[in-house]
Residue frames relative to the residue before (quaternion, step in Angstrom):
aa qw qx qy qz dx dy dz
X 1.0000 0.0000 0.0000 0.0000 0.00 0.00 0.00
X 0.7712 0.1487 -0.3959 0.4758 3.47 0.52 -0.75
X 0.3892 0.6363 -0.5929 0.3036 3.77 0.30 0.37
X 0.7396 0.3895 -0.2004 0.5110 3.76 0.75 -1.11
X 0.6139 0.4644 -0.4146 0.4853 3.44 1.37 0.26
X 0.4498 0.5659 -0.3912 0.5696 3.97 1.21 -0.35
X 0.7387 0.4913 -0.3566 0.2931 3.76 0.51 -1.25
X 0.7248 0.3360 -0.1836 0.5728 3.61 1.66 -1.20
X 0.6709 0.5498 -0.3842 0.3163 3.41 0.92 0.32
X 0.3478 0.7062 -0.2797 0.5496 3.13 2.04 -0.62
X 0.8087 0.2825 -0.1498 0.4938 3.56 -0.64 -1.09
X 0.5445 0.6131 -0.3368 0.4627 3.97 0.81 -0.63
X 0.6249 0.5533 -0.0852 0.5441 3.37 1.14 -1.70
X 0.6831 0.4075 -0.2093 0.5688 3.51 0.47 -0.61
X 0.6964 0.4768 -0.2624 0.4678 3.20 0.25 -0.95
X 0.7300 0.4039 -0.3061 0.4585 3.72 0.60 -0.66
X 0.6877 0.4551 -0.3657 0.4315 3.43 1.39 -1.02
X 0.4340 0.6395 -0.4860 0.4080 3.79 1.23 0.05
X 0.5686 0.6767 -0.1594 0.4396 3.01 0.31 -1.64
X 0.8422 0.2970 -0.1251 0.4322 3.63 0.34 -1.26
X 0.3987 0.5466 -0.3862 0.6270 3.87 1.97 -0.72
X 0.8467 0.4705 -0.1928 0.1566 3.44 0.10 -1.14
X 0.4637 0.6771 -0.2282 0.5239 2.71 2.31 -0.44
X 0.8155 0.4532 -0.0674 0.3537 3.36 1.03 -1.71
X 0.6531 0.6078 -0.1698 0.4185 3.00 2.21 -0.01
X 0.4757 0.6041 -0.1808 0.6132 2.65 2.31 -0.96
X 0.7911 0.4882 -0.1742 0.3246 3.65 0.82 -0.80
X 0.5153 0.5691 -0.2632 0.5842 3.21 1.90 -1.07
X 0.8631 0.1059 -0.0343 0.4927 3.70 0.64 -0.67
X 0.0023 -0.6460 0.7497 -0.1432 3.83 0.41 1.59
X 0.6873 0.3750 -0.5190 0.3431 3.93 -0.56 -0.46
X 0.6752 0.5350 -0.4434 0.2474 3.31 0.20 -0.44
X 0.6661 0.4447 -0.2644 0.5372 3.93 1.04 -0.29
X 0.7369 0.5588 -0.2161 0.3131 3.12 0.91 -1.18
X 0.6705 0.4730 -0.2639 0.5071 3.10 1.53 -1.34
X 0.7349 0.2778 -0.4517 0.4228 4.10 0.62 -0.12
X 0.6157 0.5067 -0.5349 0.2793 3.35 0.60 0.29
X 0.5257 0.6173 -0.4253 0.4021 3.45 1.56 0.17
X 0.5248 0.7092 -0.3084 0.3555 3.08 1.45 -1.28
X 0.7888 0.3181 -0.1557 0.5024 3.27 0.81 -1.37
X 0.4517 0.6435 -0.4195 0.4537 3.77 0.93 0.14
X 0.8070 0.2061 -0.2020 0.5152 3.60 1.04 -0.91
X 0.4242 0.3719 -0.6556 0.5020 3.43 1.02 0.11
X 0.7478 0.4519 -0.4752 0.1037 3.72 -0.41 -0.73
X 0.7422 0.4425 -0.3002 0.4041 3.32 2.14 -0.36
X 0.1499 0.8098 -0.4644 0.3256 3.21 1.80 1.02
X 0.8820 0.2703 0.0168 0.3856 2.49 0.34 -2.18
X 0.4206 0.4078 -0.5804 0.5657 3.79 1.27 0.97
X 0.7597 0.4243 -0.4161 0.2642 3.21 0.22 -0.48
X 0.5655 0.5756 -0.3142 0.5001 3.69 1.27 -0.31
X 0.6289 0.5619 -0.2914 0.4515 3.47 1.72 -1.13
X 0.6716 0.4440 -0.3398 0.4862 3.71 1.33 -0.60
X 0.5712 0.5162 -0.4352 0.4668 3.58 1.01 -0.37
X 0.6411 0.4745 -0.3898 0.4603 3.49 0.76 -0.50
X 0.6539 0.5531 -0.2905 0.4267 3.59 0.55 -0.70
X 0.5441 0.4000 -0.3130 0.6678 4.01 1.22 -0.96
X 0.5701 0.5295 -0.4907 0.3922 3.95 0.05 -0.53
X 0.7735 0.4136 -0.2605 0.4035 3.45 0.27 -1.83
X 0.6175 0.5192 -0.4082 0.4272 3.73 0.78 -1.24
X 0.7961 0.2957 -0.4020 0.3422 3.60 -0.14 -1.12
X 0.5859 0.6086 -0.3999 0.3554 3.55 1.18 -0.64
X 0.5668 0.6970 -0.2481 0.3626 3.72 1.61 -0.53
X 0.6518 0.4311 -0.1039 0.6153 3.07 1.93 -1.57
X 0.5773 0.5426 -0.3592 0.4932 3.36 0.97 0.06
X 0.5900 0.4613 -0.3267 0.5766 4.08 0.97 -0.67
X 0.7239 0.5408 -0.2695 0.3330 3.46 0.67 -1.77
X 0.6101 0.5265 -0.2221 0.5488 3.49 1.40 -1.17
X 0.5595 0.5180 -0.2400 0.6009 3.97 0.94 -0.62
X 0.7135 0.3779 -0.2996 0.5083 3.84 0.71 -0.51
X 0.8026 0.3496 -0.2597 0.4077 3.38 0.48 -0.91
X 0.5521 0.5409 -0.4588 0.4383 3.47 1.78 0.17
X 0.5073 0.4661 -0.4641 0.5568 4.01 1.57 -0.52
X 0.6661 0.5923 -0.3502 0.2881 3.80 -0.03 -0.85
X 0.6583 0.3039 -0.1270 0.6769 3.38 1.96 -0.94
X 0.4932 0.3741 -0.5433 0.5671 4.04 0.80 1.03
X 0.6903 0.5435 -0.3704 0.3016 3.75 0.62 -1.17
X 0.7341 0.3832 -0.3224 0.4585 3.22 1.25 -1.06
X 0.4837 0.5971 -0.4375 0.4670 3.75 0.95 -0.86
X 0.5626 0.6715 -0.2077 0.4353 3.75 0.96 -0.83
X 0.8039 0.1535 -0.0495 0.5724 3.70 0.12 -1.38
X 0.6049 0.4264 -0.4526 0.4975 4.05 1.30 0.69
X 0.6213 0.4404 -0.3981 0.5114 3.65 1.19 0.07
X 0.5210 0.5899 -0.3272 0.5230 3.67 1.40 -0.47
X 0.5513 0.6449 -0.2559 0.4633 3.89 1.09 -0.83
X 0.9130 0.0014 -0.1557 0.3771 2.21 0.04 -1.56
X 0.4918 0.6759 -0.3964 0.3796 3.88 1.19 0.62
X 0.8167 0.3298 -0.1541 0.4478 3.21 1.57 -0.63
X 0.6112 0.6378 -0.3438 0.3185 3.06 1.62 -0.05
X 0.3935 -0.8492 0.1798 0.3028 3.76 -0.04 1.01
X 0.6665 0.2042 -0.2736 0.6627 3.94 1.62 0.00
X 0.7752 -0.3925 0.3913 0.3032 3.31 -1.62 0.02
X 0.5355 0.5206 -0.3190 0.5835 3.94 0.94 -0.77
X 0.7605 0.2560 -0.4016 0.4413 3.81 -0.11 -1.20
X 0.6647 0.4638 -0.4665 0.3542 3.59 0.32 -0.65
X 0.5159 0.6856 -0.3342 0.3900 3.69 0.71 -0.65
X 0.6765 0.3601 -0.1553 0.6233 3.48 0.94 -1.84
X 0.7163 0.4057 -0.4019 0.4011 3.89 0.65 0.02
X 0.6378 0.5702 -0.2773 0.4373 3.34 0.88 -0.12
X 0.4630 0.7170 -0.1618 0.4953 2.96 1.73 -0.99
X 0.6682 0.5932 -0.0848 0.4409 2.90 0.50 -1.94
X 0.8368 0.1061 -0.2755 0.4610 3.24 -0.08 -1.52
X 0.5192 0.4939 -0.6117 0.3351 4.18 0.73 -0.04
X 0.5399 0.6030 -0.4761 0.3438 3.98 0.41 -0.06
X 0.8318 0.2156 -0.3637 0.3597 2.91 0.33 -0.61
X 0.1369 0.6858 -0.5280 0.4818 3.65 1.46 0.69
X 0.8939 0.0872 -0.0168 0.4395 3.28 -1.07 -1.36
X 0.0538 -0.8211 0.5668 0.0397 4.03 -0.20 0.58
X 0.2928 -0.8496 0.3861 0.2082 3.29 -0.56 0.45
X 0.7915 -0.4825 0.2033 0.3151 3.29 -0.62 1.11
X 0.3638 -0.7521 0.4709 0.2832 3.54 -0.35 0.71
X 0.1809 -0.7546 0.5442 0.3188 3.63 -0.47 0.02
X 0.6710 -0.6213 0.3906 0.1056 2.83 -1.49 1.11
X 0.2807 -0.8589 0.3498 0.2472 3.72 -0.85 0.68
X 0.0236 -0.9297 0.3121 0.1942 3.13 -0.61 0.58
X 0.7251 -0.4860 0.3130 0.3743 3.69 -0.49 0.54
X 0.3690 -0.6521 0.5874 0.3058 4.27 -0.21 0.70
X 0.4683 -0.6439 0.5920 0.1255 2.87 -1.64 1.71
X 0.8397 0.3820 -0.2604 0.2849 3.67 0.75 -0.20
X 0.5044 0.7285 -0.3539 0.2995 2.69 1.33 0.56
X 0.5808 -0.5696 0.4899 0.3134 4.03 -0.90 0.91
X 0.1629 -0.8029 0.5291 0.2211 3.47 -1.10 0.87
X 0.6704 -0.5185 0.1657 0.5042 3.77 -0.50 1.09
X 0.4652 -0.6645 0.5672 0.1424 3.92 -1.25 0.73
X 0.0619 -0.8646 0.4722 0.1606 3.30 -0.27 0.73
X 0.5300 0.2635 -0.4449 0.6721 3.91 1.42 1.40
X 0.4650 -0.5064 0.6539 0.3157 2.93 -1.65 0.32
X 0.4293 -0.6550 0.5811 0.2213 2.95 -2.37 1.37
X 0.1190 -0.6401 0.7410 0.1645 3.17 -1.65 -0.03
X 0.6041 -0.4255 0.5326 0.4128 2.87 -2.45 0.63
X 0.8570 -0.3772 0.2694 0.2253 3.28 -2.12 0.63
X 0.8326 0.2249 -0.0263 0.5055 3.34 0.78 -1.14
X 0.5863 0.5085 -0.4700 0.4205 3.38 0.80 0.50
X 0.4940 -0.6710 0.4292 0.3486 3.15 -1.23 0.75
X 0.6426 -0.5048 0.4915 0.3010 3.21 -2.05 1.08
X 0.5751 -0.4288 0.4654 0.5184 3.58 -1.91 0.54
X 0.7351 0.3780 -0.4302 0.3629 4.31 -0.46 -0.24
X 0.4675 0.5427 -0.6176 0.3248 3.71 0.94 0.38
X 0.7214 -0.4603 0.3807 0.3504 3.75 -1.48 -0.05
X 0.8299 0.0510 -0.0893 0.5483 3.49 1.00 -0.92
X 0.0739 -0.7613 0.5502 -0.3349 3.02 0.82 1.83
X 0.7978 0.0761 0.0167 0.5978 3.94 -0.59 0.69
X 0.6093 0.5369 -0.3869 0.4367 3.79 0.72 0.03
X 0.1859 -0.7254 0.6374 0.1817 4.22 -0.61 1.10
X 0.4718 -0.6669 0.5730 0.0656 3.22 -1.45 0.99
């Protein structure tokens, strides 16, 4: 009896005095986990935050080119309709140039594709003529 008490009292014993090392080790030294996982918490909101400043940079810098293009795009044309209509030498060519260059301005809409209403959608058995027998009859694929 007391042998099989030593056996569960042993490991029990240990087990609490772990438990207690583990308590007194964890407690003597909380800064030591805590303080690099902060470390790396704000480097990690450094560098989102520097990553969103980059991102507002690029966008407004984007609307800024785009806005810079569509002001050359409106001198070029404002451009080759004062050229028209200064260089063209009767009243018809300038027309068809002016014409011309407002087409390709205003384009009309592509039209859209759509798929044939009469068409069958794929079968996933093969068909057969009325009275012959189906591939699960018995003498299916069999010559007489």
């Amino acid at each position: 009896m007391e042998h099989s008490l030593l056996v569960w009292l042993l490991p029990t014993l240990a087990l609490v005095v772990g438990v207690a090392i583990g308590f007194l080790i964890a407690r003597l030294a909380p800064n030591a986990a805590p303080s690099s996982t902060q470390r790396q918490l704000d480097d990690i909101q450094e560098r989102f935050d520097s990553y969103q400043n980059e991102v507002v940079t690029h966008f407004n810098s984007t609307a800024t080119l785009v806005k810079k293009l569509t002001q050359s795009y409106q001198e070029v044309q404002d451009h080759l309709a004062e050229g028209a209509n200064r260089l063209a030498l009767d009243e018809q060519t300038r027309q068809r140039l002016l014409a011309a260059l407002h087409a390709d301005a205003v384009q009309a809409p592509r039209e859209r594709l759509t798929p044939p209403r009469d068409q069958e959608p794929p079968r996933d058995y093969a068909p057969k003529a009325p009275n012959a027998p189906g591939m699960l009859d018995e003498h299916y694929g069999l010559k007489k």
